[in-house]
DRENTI-661400 format. One record per residue: residue number from 0; y, z, x of N, C-alpha, C in turn. Coordinates in pm, whole numbers. Atoms other than C-alpha are relative to their C-alpha. Example, Ala and Ser with C-alpha at 12.3 -4.5 7.8 and 13.67 -1.06 7.14 Angstrom:
2
REC   n   n_yy   n_zz   n_xx  ca_yy  ca_zz  ca_xx   c_yy   c_zz   c_xx
REC   0   -119      0     89   -450    780   1230    120      0     90
REC   1   -119     -6    -82   -106    714   1367    109     73    -77
END
This chain:
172
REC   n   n_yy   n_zz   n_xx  ca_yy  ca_zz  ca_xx   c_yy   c_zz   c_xx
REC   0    -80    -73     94  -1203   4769   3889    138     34     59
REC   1   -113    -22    -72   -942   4856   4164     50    -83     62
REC   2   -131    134    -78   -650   4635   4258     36     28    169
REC   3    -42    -25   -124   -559   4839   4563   -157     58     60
REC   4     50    -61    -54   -745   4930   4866     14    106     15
REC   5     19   -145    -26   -867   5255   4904    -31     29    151
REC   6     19     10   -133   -880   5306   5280    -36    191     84
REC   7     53   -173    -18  -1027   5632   5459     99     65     -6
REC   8    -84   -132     -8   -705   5798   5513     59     10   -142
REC   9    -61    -84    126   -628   5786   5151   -144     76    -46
REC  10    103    -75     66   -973   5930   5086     37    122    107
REC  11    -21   -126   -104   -920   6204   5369    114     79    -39
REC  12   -130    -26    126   -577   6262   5168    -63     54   -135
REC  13     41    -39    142   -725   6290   4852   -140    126    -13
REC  14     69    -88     -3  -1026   6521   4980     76    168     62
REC  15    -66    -90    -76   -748   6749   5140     89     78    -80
REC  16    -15    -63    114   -599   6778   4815    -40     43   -116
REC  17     39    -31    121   -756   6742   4523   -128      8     -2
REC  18    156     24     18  -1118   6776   4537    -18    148    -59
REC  19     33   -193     64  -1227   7067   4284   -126     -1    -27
REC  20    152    -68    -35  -1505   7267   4338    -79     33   -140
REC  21     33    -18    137  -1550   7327   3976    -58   -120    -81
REC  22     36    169     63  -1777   6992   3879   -128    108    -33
REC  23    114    -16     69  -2041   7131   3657   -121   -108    -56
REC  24     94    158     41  -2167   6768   3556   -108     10    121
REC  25    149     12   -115  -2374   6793   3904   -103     40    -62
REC  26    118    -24    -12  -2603   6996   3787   -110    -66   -124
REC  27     60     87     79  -2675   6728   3498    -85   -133     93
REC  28     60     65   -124  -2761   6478   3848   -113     56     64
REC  29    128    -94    -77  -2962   6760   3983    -88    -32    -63
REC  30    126    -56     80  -3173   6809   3671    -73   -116    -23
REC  31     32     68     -2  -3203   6437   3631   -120    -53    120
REC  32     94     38   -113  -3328   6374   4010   -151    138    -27
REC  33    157    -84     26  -3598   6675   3904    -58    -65    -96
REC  34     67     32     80  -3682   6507   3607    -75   -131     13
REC  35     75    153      4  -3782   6164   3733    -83    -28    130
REC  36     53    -12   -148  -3898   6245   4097     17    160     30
REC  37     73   -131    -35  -4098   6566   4227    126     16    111
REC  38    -70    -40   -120  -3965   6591   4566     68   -173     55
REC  39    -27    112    -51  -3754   6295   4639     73    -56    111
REC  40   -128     17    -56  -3542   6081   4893     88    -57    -60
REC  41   -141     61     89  -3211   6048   4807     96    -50     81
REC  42   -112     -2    -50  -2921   5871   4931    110     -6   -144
REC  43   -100    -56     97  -2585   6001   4781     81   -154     98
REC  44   -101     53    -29  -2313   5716   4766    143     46    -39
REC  45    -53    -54    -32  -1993   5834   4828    -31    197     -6
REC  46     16   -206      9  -2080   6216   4867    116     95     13
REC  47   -107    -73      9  -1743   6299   4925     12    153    100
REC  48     32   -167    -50  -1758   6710   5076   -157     51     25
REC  49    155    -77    -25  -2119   6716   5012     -8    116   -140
REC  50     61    -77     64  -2072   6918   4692    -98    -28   -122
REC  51     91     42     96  -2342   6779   4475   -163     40     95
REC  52     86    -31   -107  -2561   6811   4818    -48    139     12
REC  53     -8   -220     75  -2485   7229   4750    -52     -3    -55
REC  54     22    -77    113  -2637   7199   4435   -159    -12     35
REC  55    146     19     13  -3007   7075   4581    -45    101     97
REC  56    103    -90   -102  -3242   7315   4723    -65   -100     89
REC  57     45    115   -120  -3396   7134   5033   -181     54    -26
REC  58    112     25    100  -3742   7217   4858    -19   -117    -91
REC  59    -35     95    134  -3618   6962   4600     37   -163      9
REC  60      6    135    -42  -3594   6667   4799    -61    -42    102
REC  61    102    -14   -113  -3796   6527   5090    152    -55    152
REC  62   -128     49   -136  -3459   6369   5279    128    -30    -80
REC  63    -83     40     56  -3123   6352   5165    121   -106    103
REC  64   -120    106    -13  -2832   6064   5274    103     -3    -31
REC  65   -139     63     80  -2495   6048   5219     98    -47     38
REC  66    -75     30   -111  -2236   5840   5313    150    -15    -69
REC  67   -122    -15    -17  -1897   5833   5294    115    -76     79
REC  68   -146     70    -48  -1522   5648   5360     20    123    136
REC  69    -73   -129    -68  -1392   5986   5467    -41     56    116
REC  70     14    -86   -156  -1387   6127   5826     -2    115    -54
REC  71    -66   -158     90  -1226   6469   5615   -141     30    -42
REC  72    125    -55    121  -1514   6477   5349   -121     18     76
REC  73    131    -51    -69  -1823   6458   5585      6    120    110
REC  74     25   -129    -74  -1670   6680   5852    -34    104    -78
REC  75    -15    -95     81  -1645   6915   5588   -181     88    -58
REC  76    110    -36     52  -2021   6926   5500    -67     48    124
REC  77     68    -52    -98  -2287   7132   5693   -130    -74    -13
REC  78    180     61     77  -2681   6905   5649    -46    127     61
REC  79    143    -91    -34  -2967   7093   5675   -118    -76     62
REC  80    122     54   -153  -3301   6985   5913    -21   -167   -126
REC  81     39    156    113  -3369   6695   5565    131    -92    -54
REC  82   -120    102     49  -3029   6552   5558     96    -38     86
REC  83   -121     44   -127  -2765   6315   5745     39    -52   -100
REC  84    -92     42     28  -2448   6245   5685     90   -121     63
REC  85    -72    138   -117  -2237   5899   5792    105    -14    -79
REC  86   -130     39     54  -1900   5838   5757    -39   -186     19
REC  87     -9    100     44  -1931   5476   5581     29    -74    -82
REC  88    -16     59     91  -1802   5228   5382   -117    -72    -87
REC  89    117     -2     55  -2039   5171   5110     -2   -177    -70
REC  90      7    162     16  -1931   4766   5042    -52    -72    110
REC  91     49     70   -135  -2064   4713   5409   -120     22     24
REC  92    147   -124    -57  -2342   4979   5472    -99    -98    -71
REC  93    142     38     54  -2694   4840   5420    -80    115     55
REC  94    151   -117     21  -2999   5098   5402    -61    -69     41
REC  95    125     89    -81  -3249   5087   5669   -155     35   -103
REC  96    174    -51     51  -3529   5222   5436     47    -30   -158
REC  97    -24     48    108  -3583   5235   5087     30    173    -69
REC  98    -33   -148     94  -3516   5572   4825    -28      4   -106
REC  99     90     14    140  -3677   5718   4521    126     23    -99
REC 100   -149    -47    106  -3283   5822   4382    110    -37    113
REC 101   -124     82    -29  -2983   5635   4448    124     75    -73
REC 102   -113    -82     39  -2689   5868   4364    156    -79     -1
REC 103   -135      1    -10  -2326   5722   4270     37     48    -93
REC 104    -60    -25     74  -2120   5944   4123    126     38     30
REC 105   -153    -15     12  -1776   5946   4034     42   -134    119
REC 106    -24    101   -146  -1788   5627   4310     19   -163    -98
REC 107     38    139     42  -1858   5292   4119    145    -69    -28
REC 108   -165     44     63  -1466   5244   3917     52     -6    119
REC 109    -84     -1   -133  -1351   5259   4308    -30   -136     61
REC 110     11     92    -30  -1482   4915   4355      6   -120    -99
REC 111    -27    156     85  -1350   4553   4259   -126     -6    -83
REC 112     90     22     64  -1668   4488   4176   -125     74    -76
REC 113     82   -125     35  -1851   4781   4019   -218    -38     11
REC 114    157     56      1  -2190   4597   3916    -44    -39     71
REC 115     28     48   -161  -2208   4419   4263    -73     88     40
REC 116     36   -151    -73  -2214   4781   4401   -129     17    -10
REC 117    204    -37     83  -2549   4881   4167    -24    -78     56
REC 118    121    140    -54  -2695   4552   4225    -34     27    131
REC 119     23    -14   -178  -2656   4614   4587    -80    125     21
REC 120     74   -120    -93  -2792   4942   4623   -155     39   -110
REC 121     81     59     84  -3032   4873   4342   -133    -31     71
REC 122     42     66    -51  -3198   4663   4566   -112     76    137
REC 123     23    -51    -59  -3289   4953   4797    -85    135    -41
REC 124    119    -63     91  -3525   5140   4503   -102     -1     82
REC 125    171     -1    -29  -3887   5259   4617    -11    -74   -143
REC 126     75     14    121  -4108   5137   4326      4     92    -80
REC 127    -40   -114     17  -4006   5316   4050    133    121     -4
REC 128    -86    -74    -37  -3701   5472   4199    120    -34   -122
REC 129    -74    -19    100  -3399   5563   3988    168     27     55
REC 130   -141    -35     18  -2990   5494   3974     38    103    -53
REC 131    -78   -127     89  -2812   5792   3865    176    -18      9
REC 132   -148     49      0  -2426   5724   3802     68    104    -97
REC 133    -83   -126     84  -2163   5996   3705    177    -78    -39
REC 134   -111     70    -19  -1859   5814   3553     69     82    -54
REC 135   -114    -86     52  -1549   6000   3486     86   -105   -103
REC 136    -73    117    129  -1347   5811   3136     98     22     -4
REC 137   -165     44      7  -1007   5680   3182     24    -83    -71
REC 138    -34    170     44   -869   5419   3074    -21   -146     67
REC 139     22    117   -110   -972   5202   3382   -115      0    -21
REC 140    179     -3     -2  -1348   5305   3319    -45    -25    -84
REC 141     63      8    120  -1382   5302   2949    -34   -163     -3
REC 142     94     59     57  -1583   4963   2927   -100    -12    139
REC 143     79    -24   -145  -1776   5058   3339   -121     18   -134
REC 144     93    -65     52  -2038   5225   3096    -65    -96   -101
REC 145     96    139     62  -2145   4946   2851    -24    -93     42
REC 146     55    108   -114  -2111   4680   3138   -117     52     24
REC 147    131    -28    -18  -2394   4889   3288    -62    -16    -99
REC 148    126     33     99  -2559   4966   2988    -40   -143    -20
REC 149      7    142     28  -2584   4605   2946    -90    -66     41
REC 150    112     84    -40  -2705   4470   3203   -134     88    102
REC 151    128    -58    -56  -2940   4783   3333    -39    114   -122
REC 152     25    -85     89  -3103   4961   3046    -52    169     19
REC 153     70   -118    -53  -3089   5343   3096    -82     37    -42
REC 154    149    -58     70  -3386   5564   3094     87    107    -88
REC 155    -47    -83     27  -3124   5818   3007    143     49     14
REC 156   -116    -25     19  -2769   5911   2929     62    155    -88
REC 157    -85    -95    109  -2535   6220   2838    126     -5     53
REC 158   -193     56    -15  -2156   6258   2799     -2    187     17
REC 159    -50   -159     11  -2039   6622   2929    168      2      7
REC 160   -198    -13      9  -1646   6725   2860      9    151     93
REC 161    -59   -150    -68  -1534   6986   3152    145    -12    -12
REC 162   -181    -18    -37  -1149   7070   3155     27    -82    -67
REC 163    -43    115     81  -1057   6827   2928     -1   -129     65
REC 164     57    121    -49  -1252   6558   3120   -122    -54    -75
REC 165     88     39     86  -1523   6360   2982    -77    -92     91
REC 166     86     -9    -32  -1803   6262   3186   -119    -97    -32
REC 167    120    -17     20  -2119   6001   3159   -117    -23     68
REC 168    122    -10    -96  -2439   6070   3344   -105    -99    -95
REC 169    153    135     96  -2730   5787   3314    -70     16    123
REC 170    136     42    -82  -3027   5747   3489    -69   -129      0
REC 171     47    144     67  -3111   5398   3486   -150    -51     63
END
């Protein structure tokens, strides 16, 4: 979807400025990873700060993952005894294990190839296990969301509008 490289120090830039703490859509990701898996593992792709990581009780998952471009965004997070953090590029990174929830949100429109991405980390499902994807609607994203729908049929989709943003969470 993106012409230019995004390279860590513009993500370490962009977490230094603009990253707002005010994302209410998480807790539509949260409620999802409760609704399809008890206690699950998760890896988060791009996690950014870790604030979606804030919103899970460590009751609520059995191990969490997240990795990250940004040197900035992971220092920034604290894990707890069920979670590591890696500063990584997520077109390179391969997963040594497998996961019952695969988290990209707000991440996918940041790569040439968006569906690649899924496919790729797709691939790294337990039996069962579940994509969750938070897309923010621009004008660069508005047809990201029926590509997926397309070619992975969600279990579940909603559209939330914060700040005069617009938002859609799927569970596929």
């Amino acid at each position: 979807m993106r012409d230019t490289e995004l390279t860590p120090e513009y993500w370490n830039d962009h977490y230094s400025k603009y990253y707002s703490k005010s994302r209410a859509h998480l807790d539509i990701i949260t409620g999802y990873c409760q609704q399809y898996h008890t206690t699950p593992s998760i890896l988060d792709i791009g996690c950014g700060p870790g604030e979606l990581y804030k919103k899970f009780h460590p009751d609520h998952y059995s191990h969490y993952t997240g990795i990250d471009s940004s040197t900035k965004a992971i220092s920034l997070i604290e894990p707890g005894t069920k979670a590591y953090f890696k500063v990584a590029d997520a077109r390179t990174w391969r997963p040594t294990t497998k996961y019952d929830i695969i988290i990209l949100c707000e991440t996918l429109y940041f790569f040439k190839d968006p569906l690649a991405i899924f496919n790729k980390y797709k691939a790294h499902l337990k039996p069962n296990g579940t994509i969750i994807t938070s897309i923010y609607q621009f004008s660069e994203t508005k047809e990201l969301y029926p590509t997926l729908k397309k070619a992975h049929s969600p279990k579940n989709s909603t559209t939330v509008k914060q700040n005069g943003k617009k938002f859609i969470i799927s569970a596929f």
